[in-house]
N, C-alpha and C positions, 0 to 999 in steps of 0.2 A: 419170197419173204424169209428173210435168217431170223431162225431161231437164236435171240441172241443171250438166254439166262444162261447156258451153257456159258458161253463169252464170259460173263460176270461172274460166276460163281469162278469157273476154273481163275480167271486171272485174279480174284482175291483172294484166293489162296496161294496163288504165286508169290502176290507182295509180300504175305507173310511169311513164305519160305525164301524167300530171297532178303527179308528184314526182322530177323528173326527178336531182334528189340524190341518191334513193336508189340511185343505183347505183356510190356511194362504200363505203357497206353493203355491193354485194355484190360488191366487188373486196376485202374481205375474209373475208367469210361464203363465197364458193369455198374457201377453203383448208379448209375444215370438210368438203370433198366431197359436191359438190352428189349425187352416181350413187354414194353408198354401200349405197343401198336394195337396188340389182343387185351390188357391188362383188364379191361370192362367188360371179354366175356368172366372172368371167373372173380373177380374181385376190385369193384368201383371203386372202391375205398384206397385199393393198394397206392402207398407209398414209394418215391423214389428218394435219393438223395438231395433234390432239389425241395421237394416238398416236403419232406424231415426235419431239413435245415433251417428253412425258413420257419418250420414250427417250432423248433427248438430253441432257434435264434429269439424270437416273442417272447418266449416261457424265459428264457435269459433275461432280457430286456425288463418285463415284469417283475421278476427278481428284484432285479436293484432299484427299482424304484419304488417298489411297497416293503421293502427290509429297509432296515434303520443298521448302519455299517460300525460296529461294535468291534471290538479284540475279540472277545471269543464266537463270531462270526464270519472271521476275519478267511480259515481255515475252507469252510463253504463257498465264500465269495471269490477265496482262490483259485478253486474245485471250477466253477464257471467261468471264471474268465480262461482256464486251460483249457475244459471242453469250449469253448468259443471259440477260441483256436485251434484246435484239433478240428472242429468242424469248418472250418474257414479255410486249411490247410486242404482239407480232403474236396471241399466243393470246388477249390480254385484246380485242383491237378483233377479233378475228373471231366471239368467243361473244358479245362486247357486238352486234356488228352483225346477230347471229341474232337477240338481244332490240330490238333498234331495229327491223328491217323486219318482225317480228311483231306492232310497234306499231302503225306504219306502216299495216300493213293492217285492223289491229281500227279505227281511227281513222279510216278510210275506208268501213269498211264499217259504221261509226254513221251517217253520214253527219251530223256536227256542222258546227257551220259556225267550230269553233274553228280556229287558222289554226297547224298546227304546223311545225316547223321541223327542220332537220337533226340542231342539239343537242338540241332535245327528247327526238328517237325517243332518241337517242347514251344521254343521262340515262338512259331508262326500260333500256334494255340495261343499260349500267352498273352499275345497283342491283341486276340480277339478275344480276351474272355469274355469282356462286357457285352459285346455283343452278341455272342452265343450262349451268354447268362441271361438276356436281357429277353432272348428269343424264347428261352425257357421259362422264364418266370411268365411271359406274356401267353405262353399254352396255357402255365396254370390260373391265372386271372379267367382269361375267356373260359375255361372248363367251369370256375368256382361262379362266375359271375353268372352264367347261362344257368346253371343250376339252383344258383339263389334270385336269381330275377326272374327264371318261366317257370322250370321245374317246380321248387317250391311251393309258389304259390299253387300251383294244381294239383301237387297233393295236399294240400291245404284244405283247398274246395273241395275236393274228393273225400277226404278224413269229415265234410259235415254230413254225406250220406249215410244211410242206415242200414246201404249191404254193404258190408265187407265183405265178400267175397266178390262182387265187381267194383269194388276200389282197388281189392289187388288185381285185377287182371285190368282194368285199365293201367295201373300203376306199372306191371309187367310192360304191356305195352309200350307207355311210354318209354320204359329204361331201354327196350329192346330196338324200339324202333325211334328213338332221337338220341337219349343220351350215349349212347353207343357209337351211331355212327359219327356223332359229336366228335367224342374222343379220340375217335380213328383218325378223323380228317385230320384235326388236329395234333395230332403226331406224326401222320406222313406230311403236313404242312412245315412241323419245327424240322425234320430230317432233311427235309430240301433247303429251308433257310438257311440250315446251317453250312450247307455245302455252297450255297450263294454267296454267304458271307466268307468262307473262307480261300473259295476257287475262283469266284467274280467280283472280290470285297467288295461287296454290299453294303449299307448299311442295313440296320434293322428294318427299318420302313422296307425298302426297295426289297429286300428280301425276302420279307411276309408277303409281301403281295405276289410277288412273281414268280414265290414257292406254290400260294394257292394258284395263282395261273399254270401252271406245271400241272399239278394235282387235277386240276379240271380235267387238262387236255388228257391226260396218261391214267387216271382212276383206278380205269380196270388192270392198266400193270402192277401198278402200285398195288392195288388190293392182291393181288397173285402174290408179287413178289413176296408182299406179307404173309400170306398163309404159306409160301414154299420156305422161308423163315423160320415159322409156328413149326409146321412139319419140323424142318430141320433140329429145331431147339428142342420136341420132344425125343426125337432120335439119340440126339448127341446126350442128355437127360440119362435116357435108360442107359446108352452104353456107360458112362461115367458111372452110371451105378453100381452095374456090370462089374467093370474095371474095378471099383474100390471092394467089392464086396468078393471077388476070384486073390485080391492080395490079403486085405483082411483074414479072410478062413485060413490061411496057413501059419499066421501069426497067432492067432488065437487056438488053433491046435496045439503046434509047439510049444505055446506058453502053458498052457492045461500039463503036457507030459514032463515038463520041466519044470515048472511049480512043486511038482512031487518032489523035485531036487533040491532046488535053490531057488529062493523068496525073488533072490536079487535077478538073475538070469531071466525069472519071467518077468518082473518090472523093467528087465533092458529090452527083453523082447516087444512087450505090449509101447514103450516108446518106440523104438525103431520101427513099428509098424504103423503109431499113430504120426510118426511125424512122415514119414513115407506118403499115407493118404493125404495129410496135408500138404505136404508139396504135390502131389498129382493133382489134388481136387482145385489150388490156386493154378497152377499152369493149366488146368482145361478151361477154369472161367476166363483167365485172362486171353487163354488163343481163343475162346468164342467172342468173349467182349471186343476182340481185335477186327475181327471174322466179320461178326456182325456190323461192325462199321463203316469197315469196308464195303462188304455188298452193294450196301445206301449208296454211298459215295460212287460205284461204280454204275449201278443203277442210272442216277443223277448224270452224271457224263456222259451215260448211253443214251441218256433222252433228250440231252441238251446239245449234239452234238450235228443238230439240224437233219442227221439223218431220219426217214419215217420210220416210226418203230410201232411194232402191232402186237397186240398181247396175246398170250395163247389162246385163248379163244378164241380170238379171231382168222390166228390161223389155221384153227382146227375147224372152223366155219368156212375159210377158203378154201380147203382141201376137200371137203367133203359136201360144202353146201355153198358152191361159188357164188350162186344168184342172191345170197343175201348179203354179200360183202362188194357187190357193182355199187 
């Protein structure tokens, strides 16, 4: 049995050392949240740009219809319809750039000798965004719906007893053990959709379904590949901090013994060093946001590709405890 995350990881870093573009794709495909798969160990509530948007978008909408459109309201109501495009603008290039670098990697892992390009992957997202918008909004419905149709009402019923201290800990309970793994499946559910729709153009329907069928059969890789993800993303985390924080101290010395000199030398210093961190701190989200899309994607092709694929567990159970893997 091949070990095959090796496989997957080393060849998504290949695509992106061989397309070094795409990590335009993934300085906006992060705003989609790259660690929503975890998002409900540490914060249920966390926001992505899908769910921002949509909320923003309401609060907009609500606007013009309870405001009465006047001259000197005029200035406000302009103020909104910009942000409505600005937020329109950014939601359409971040689910277009989930469908580009999904390409991206199908494209690579044909191994053609076709020579594709930045617009191209852009194009193939493009034509699917509805669809890989449509995949997303449908996580957030089933998340919101499951939580105001069961959840709810059971803390509901719970909130009429007279210990609180076993309504929170049934209340834990519940979150720990449903809403949680709710969410999970549900996001390794839109990840495979998404790569259905774009590598086997799917539609929606056929996609959800056959994403969860996927998800059924491979669970426990999927659950792996996720926490060696997790791992990964607090890794690259620290270092990035690392990284900003070994450039920073030297900027912030030299401005201190130069300040003594001249006002102007240390405000050119403390820019040139803020804008230094911000150009590293964007090129590391954008090659993880790249990175991490990848993975998926390559994940997705290695499970789909008829070959039997077995998850580390199980071949650390084959190896050492062969009688429960007959």
């Amino acid at each position: 049995m091949e070990a095959f995350y090796r496989k997957v990881y080393l060849h998504s870093w290949q695509v992106i050392r061989n397309n070094w573009y795409l990590l335009f794709f993934g300085l906006f495909v992060s705003a989609l949240g790259l660690t929503g798969d975890f998002k409900a160990l540490s914060n249920l509530q966390g926001q992505d740009i899908v769910s921002s948007t949509l909320t923003d978008w309401i609060n907009i909408f609500q606007t013009f219809a309870t405001s009465q459109i006047t001259w000197d309201k005029m200035p406000t109501l302009l103020l909104l319809i910009g942000s409505f495009l600005l937020l329109a603008v950014i939601l359409v290039m971040a689910i277009s750039s989930q469908g580009a670098l999904i390409d991206a990697a199908n494209q690579s892992h044909k191994k053609t000798n076709s020579k594709y390009l930045l617009i191209n992957h852009l194009q193939v997202g493009v034509e699917n965004f509805w669809s890989l918008f449509g995949l997303n909004v449908l996580n957030k419905l089933i998340s919101f719906v499951f939580v105001v149709g069961v959840i709810s009402p059971i803390i509901y019923l719970l909130s009429l007893t007279q210990s609180a201290s076993m309504m929170n800990f049934i209340i834990s309970v519940v979150v720990f053990f449903i809403i949680l793994p709710i969410a999970v499946i549900i996001s390794f559910v839109t990840r495979y959709g998404a790569s259905y729709v774009i590598i086997k153009k799917q539609n929606i329907t056929q996609a959800f379904f056959n994403a969860w069928t996927l998800f059924k059969v491979n669970w426990i890789v999927s659950l792996e590949n996720a926490l060696l993800l997790l791992v990964t993303t607090v890794v690259y985390t620290i270092a990035l901090i690392s990284i900003l924080t070994f450039i920073a101290t030297p900027f912030l010395i030299i401005g201190y013994l130069v300040a003594q000199v001249s006002i102007l030398a240390f405000w050119l210093l403390i820019f040139i060093g803020t804008f230094l961190a911000i150009a590293i701190f964007i090129s590391a989200v954008s090659l993880f946001g790249a990175y991490y899309t990848i993975v998926w994607t390559e994940l997705f092709l290695h499970l789909t590709d008829r070959k039997k694929r077995h998850s580390k567990i199980h071949r650390l159970a084959a190896k050492h405890l062969p009688a429960l893997t007959k």
